[in-house]
FIZA-609693 format. One record per residue (C-alpha): x, y, z; residue number from 1. Coordinates in pm, whole numbers, plus 32768, in hexadecimal, padded with zeros to 4 digits. Each point is the difference from the previous one (the first is absolute). Layout:
REC | X | Y | Z | NUM
...
REM end
This chain:
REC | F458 | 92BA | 5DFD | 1
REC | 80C8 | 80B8 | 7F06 | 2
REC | 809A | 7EDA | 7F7A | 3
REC | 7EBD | 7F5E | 7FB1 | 4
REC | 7F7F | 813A | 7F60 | 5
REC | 8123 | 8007 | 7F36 | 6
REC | 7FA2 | 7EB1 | 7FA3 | 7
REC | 7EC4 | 8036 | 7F8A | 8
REC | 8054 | 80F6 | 7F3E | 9
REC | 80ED | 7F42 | 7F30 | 10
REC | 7F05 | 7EC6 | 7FEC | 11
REC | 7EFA | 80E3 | 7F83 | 12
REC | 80E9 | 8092 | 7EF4 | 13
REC | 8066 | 7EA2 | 7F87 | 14
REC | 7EB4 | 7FA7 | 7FD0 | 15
REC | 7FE1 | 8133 | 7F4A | 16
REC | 80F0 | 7FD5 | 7F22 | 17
REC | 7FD1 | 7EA2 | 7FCD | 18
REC | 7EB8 | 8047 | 7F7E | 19
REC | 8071 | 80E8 | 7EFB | 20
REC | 8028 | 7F40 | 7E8C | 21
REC | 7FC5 | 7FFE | 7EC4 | 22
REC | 7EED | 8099 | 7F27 | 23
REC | 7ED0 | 7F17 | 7FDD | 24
REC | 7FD7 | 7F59 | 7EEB | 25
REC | 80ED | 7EDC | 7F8B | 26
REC | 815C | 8033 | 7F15 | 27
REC | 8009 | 7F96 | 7EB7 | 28
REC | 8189 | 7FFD | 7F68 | 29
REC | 804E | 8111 | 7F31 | 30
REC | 80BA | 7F72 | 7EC4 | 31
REC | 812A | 80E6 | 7F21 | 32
REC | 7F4A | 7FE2 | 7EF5 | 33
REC | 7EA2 | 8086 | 7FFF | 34
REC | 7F27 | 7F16 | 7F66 | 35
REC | 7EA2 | 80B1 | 7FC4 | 36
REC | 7ED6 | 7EFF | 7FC7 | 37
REC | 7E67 | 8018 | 8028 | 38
REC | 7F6A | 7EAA | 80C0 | 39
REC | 7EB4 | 7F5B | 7FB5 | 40
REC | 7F9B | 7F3D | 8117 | 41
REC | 7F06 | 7EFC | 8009 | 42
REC | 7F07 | 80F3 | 8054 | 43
REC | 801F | 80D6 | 7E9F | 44
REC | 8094 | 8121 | 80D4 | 45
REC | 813F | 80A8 | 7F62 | 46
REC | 80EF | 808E | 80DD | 47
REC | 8164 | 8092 | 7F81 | 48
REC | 813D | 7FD8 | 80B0 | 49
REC | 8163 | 809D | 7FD1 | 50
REC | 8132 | 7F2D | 8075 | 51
REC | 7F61 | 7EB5 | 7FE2 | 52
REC | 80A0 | 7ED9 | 805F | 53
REC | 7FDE | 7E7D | 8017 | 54
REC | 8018 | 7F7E | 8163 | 55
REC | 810E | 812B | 7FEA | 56
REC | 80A3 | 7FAC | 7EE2 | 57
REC | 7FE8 | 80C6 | 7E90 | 58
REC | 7FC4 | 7EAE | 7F4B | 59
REC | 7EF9 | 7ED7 | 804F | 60
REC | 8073 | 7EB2 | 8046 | 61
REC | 7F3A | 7EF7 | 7FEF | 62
REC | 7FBE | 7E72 | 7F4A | 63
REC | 7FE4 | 7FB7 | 7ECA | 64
REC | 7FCA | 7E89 | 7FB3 | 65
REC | 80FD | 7F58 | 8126 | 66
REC | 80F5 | 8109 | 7FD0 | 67
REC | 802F | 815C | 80AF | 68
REC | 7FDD | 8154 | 7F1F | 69
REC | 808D | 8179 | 8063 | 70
REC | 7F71 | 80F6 | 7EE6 | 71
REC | 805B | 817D | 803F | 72
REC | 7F19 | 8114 | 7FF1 | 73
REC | 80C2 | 80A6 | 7EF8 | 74
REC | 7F8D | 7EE8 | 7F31 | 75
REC | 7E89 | 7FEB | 806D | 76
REC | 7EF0 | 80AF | 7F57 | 77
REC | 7EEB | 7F47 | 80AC | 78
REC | 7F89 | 7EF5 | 80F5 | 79
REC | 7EC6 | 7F49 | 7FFF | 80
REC | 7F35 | 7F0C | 80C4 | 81
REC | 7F8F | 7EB5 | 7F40 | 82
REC | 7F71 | 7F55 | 813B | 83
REC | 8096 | 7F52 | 813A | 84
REC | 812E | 7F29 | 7FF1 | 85
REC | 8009 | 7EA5 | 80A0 | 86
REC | 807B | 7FE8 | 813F | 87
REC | 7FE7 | 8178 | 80CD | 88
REC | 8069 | 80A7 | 7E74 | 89
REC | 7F45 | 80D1 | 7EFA | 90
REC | 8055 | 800B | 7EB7 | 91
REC | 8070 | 8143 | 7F33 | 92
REC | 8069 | 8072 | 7E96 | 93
REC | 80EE | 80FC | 7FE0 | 94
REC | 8015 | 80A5 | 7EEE | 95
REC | 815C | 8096 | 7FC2 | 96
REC | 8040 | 813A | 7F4B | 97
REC | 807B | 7EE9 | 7ED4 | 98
REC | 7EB1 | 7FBF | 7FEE | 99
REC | 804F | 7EAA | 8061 | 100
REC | 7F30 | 7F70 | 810D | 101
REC | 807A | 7F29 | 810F | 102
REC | 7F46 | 7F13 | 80E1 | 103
REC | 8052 | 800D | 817E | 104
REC | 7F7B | 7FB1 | 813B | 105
REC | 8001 | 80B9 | 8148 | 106
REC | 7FCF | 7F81 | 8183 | 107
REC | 7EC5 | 8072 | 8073 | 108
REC | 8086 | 80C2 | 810B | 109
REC | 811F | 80CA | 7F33 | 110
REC | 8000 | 816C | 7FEF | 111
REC | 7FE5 | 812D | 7F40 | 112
REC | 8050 | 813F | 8096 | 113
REC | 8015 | 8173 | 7F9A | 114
REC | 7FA7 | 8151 | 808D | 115
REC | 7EC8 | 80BD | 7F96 | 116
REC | 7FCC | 817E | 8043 | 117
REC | 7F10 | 7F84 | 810D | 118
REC | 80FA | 7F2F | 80A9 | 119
REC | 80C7 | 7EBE | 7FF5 | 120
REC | 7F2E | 7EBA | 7F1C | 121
REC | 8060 | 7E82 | 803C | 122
REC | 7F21 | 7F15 | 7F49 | 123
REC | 7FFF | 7E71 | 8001 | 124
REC | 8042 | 7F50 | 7EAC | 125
REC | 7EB3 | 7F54 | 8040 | 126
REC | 7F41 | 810D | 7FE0 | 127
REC | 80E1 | 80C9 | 7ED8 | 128
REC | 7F0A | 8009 | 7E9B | 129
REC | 80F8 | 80BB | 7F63 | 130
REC | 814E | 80E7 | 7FFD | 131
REC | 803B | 80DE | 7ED3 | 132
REC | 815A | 80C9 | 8013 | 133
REC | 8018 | 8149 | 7F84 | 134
REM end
């Protein structure tokens, strides 16, 4: 009897325990360098993020023509939507801080990500408008 309280105990614990995690809410990466940006979605709402990143990354990658493009965000003054891609893309110009602008396009389904003061922020590049970097 005292055996199979004893194990009962310890089952409940595990289960306990085992149910213990991590904070709601998913991660986003948190970058070295601390990229601050504001995102217009397709929706005209503006939201600002600090330690954006690219699917991670501190620098987009994506096609341009039939080849394969990486441009930093220390380059980057702003992104744009021109419409959708062929193919699961949508097109972008960036506009680097050159003043040169570059035409890229993004899978649908890549990411941007940042924090917020509300929270953690992951949107789609299908449904980006617009990234300005501060």
């Amino acid at each position: 009897m005292r055996r199979s309280l004893w194990v009962l105990t310890a089952v409940f614990c595990w289960v306990m325990l085992v149910g213990m995690g991590k904070a709601p809410g998913p991660e986003v990466p948190m970058p070295e360098i601390d990229f601050k940006a504001t995102v217009r979605d397709d929706q005209g709402i503006a939201t600002k993020v600090s330690h954006a990143s690219w699917e991670g990354n501190i620098y987009f990658t994506g096609t341009r023509g039939k080849g394969t493009v990486t441009i930093s965000f220390e380059k980057v003054k702003k992104l744009a939507a021109t419409g959708s891609g062929s193919e699961n893309k949508v097109d972008f110009q960036i506009t680097l801080k050159t003043g040169d602008v570059v035409a890229v396009s993004f899978d649908n389904d890549a990411k941007f990500l940042g924090s917020t003061n509300f929270g953690t922020y992951r949107i789609l590049a299908k449904n980006i408008k617009e990234i300005a970097f501060e």
